[in-house]
Steps between C-alpha positions, in 0.01 A plus 500: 500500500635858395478740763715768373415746197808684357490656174859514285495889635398470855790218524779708317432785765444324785796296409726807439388639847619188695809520323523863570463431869768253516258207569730174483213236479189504303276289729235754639253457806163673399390559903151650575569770686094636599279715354263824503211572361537443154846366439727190620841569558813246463894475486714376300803350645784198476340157589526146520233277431339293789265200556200694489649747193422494155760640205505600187793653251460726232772521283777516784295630785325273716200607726427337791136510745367323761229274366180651765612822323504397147154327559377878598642756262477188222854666350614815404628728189799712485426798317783752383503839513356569173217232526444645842442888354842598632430415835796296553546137510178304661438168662152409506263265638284299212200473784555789768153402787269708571617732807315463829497877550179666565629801683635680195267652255465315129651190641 
């Protein structure tokens, strides 16, 4: 199962800024870091895949996530900063649930 959606320019740039920050390894953790209202937030970081992990490499990068994770975002897409209207690189959620909030208004 693919869980990862890179397009040929997201990867180049993405690619170019882990080599620009002197990352040594290409095996990235994709951690769940919370939420607010309307968006899910995560890091990126060096990993190494575990019994309850699942991978998978594009090109050279591989991306790991916990399986319970996986199961609730159902993957992600890495969108570059032209396919993200020059907001700067972006890693989203395929399936981001429904927030609990009722306190804020248009939640």
């Amino acid at each position: 199962m693919s869980f990862m959606q890179v397009s040929d320019e997201a990867y180049e740039e993405f690619k170019s800024f882990l080599v620009n920050t002197n990352m040594q390894d290409f095996n990235l953790r994709i951690t769940y870091l919370g939420r607010n209202c309307k968006e899910v937030t995560f890091n990126l970081d060096y990993g190494v895949k575990g019994d309850n992990d699942v991978s998978e490499q594009v090109k050279d990068i591989t991306f790991i996530i916990d399986k319970e994770a996986l199961e609730e975002f159902e993957g992600f897409t890495i969108l570059s900063n032209n396919e993200n209207k020059g907001q700067g690189l972006e890693l989203k959620a395929v399936k981001v649930p429904e927030s609990p909030c009722t306190v804020c208004p248009g939640c």
